[in-house]
N, C-alpha and C positions, 0 to 999 in steps of 0.2 A: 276384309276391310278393317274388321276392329284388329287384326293381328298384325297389321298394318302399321294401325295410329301406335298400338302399343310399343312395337320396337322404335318406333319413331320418338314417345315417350321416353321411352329406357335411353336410348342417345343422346337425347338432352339434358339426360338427368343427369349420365355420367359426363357427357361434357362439362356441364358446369361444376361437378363435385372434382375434375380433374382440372377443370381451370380454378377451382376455392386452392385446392392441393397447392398448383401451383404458384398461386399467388402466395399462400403462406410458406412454403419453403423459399418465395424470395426474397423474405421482409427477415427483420433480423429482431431475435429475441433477448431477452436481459439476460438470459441464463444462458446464453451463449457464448454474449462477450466476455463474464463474468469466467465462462471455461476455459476458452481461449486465453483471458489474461496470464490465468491463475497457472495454467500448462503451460506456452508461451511468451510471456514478457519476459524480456532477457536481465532486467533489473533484477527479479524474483529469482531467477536463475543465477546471478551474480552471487545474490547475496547467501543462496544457498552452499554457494561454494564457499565461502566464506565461512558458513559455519561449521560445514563437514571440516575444514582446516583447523576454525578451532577446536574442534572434540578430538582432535590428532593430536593435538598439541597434551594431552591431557594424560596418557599414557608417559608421554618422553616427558614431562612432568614429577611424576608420581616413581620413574624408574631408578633404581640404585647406579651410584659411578661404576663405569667401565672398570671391572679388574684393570689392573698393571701385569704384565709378564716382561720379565726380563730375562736374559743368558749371557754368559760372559765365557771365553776361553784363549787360554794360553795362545798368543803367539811365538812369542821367542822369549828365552830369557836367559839373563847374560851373567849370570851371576852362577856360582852352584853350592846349590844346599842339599842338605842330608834330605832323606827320602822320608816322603809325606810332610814336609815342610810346609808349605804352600797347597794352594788349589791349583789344580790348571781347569776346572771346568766349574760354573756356577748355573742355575736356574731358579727361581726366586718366583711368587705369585704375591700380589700384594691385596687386596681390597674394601673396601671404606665401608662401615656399617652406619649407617645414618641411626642412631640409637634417640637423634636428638627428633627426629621428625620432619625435619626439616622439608625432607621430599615428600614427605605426606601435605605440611603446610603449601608447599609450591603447587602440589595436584590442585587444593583446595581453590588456588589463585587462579586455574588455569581451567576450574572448572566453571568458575561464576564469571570468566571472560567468554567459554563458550553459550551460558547462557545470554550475555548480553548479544552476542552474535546471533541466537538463535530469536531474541526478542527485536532484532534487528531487520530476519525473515519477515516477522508478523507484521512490522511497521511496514515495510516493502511492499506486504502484501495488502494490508486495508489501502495506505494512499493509492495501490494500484486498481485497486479495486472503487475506490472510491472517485477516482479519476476518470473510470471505465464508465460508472454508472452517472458520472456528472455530463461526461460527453454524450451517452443515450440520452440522456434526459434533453441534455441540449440540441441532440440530432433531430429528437422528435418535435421539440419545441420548432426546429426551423421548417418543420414538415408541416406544421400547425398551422406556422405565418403563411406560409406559402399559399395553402388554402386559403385563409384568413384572405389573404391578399387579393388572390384570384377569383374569390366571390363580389367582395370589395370594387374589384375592374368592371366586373359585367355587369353589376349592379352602377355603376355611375357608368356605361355606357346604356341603359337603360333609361338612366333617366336625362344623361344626354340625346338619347331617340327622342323622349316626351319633349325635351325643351324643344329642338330643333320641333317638332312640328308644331309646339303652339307657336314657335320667331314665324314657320311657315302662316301660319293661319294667322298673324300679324299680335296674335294676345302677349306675346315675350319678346323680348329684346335677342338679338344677336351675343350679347355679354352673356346669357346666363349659358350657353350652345357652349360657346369659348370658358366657361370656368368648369363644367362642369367635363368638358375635353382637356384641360390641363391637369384637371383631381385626375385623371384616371391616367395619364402621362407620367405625372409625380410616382404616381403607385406602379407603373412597368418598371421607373427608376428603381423602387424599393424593393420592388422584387428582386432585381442584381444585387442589390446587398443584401439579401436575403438567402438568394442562393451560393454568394462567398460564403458566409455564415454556415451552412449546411456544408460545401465544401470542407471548411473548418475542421469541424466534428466529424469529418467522415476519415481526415487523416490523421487528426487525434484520435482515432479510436483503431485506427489500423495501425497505429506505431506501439496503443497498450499492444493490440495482437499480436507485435512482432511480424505484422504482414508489410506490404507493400503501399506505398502510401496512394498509390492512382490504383489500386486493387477496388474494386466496386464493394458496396456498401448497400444491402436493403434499407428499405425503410423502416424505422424502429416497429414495432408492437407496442401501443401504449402500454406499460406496465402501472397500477397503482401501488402506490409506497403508501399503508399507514402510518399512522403513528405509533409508536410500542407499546404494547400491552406491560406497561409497568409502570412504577412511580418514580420520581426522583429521589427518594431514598435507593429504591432496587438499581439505579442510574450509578447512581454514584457509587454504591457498595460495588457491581461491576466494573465501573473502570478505574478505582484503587486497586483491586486485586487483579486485574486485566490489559491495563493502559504498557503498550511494549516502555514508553520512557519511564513510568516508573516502576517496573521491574528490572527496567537496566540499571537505574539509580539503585533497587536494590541489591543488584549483582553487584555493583563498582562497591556497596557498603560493605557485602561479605568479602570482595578482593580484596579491601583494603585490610580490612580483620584479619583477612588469612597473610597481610603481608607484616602486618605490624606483630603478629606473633611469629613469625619468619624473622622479624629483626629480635626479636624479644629471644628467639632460641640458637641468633648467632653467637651467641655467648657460650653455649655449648661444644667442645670440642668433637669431633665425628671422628672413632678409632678407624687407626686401617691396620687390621693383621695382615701380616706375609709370614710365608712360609719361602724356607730356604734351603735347597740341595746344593752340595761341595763335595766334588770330590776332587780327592789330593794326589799327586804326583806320581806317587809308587804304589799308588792304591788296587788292588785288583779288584774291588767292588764298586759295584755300578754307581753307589751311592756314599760316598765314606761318612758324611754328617748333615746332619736336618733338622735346622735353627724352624724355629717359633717364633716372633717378634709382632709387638704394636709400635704405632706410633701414632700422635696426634697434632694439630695445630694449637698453639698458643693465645689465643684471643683476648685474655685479658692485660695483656701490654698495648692494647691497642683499644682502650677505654673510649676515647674521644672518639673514633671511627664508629665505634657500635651503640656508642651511647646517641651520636647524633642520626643516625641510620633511624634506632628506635623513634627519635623524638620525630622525624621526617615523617614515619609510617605512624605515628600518632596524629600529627596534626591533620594529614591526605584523609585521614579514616574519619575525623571531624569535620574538613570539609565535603565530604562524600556523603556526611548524614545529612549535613545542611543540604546538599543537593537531592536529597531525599527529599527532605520534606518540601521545596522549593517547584519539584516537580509534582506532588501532590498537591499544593495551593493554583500550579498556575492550569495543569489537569481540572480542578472544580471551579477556575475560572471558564476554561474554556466549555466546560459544561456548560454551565447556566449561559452565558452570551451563545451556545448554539440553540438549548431548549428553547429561548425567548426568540431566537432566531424563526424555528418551526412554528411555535405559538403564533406571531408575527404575520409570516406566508398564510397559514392555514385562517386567519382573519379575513386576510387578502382574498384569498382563494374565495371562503364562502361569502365575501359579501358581494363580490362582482358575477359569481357564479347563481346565487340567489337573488341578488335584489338590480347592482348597478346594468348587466348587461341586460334582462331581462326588463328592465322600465327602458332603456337606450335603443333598443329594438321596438318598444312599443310606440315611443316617440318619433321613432325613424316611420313606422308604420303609420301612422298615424298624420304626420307632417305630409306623407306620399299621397293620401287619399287626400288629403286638405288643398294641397297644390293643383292635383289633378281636377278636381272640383273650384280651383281658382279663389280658395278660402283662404291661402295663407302665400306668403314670398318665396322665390326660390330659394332664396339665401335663409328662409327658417329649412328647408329640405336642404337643403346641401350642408349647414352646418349639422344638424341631426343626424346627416349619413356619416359625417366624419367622425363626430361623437360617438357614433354607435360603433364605426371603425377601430379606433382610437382605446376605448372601452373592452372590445372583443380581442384586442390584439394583446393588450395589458394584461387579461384575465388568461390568457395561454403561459403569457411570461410569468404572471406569479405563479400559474399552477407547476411550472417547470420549477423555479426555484424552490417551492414548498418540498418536490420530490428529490430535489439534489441535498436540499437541507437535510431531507431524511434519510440519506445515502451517505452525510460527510459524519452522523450521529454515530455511526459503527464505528469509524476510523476515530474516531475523538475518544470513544469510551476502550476502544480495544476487544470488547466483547462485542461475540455474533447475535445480534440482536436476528437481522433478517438472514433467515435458509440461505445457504450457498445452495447452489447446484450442483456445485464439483466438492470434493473433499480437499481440502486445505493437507499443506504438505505432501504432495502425491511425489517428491522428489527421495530420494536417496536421505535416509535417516526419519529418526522421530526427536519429539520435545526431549530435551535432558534430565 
């Protein structure tokens, strides 16, 4: 008998640890979508491509001009001269020596274009990720109301039971039966828009994934977002040396440097030796003569062309610092209007979480025994349950925005404030 109850025991135990299992492989976790994004979003993937292109650019850059070969030979000739007169065969190699740097300076241009490209990745990737974790937040939020709502129903058809039998037992009117059937009518409406809402976010969140947008969606895992373990000093020094727009501002300032001394060294001529084989008419060697030769371009007759080239890639280079610093000021605006953002929610969060929902519940509780005891009006219960509704429903929504707040804080500063799951960059290439 007891070996009996015991596997009987064991069966339950494992069924329920197999239904926990299963329940949590079907709800969907942060660190999930967050991998999916980060492997799958084809924006990320775009722009990956994008960069591998420009780090290709950077070699064809940096390389010296194609040699020249040339050959030339006698066809006919109509005239007649004494022997070894003429050539009838030439071969000739020419090629350009960049002495001036020129290709070094262009590598230099074509190197802080691919960093902009690759600070171009990282932006792709916080919005994507911060989009990722705005819609969880928001998925969960509509999984909250839903409840919220649902409790909401059965509790005002509760106390539509209570009214109906005191109208029965002659103590209530018929009106309170009929308002307190219409709240809970209202609230089956708000459920429909409730569950659009969750819709919503289920196919925003399946388009960061690159999946299918009617593809099914768990239920989030509430995840908690703190707040950073840092100051705004540590904030801010972060996202100056982090922020992808102003390292791209800093890349466009070095492109511009590296272009403006590119005009500054067109004034330099770039030799090209060639080397020259002849052989002549009645020659019996393979080779009869074997010139040496430079030649260069003239660019100082052409003053106005390269004087105004230079003054072009001076000024570009001035406005490129002002777009430096331009993106550094409006960077530590957008800092502080988000920190005041978080500060803000996280108010919200604890005062409705500690004080407003917790007295609106006690009012609501309190109005319920009063009524039932015939101490107080329907209409003091029915406004209290909406209050307490109204209250409960608020304190979900600010706690969701507190968490998106503290999810858009990454993408604003550029540095990984909160653990990835996945390692960033798992595509083809690393940082430049």
């Amino acid at each position: 008998m007891k070996t009996t109850f015991l596997l009987l025991l064991l069966c339950l135990l494992s069924s329920l640890c197999n239904a926990s299992a299963a329940d949590d492989a079907a709800r969907l976790s942060l660190g999930e979508v967050t991998r999916a994004v980060l492997a799958q979003n084809p924006a990320i993937k775009a722009s990956f491509g994008k960069w591998n292109a420009a780090k290709a650019r950077v070699p064809q850059a940096a390389a010296w001009d194609d040699p020249r070969i040339s050959a030339e030979s006698r066809v006919q000739r109509f005239v007649d001269i004494a022997p070894n007169a003429f050539t009838d065969q030439m071969v000739s190699i020419e090629q350009m020596i960049p002495i001036s740097g020129k290709n070094r300076a262009r590598a230099r241009i074509a190197v802080a274009e691919a960093v902009a490209a690759y600070e171009d990745v990282r932006r792709q990737e916080l919005d994507s990720i911060a989009a990722a974790r705005s819609a969880f937040f928001r998925l969960a939020n509509a999984y909250a109301q839903l409840e919220v709502n649902r409790k909401n129903i059965e509790s005002l058809k509760q106390i539509a039971d209570i009214s109906r039998t005191k109208y029965e037992t002659g103590t209530e009117s018929a009106a309170d039966v009929l308002v307190a059937e219409t709240e809970a009518t209202s609230l089956v409406e708000a459920q429909r828009d409730l569950e659009r809402q969750r819709s919503e976010q289920e196919s925003r969140l399946n388009q960061l994934m690159n999946r299918d947008a009617f593809a099914p969606v768990g239920e989030p895992m509430v995840t908690s977002f703190e707040s950073p373990e840092m100051s705004t000093v540590d904030l801010r020094r972060l996202m100056l040396a982090q922020r992808p727009e102003i390292k791209i501002a800093e890349a466009k300032v070095q492109a511009q440097q590296s272009k403006l001394q590119l005009a500054q060294r067109a004034w330099i001529p770039d030799p090209a030796l060639g080397l020259k084989a002849q052989r002549y008419n009645e020659a019996s060697q393979a080779v009869s003569e074997l010139d040496l030769g430079v030649s260069f371009t003239v660019p100082w007759v052409n003053f106005r062309k390269y004087g105004a080239e230079a003054r072009e890639a001076a000024e570009e280079t001035g406005a490129a610092r002002q777009g430096l610093e331009r993106e550094q000021k409006e960077a530590l605006r957008l800092l502080r209007d988000q920190l005041e953002k978080i500060e803000t929610f996280h108010h919200h969060v604890e005062l409705f979480r500690d004080k407003l929902v917790p007295q609106a519940q006690q009012a609501f509780e309190a109005n319920r025994l009063s009524y039932e005891s015939g101490k107080t009006s329907f209409l003091d219960w029915i406004t209290a349950q909406r209050n307490f509704r109204d209250l409960e429903a608020k304190a979900r929504e600010h706690f969701a925005e507190y968490q998106i707040a503290l999810a858009e804080l990454e993408a604003i500063t550029g540095g990984e404030i909160y653990p990835s799951p996945a390692a960033r960059h798992t595509h083809e290439g690393k940082s430049p």
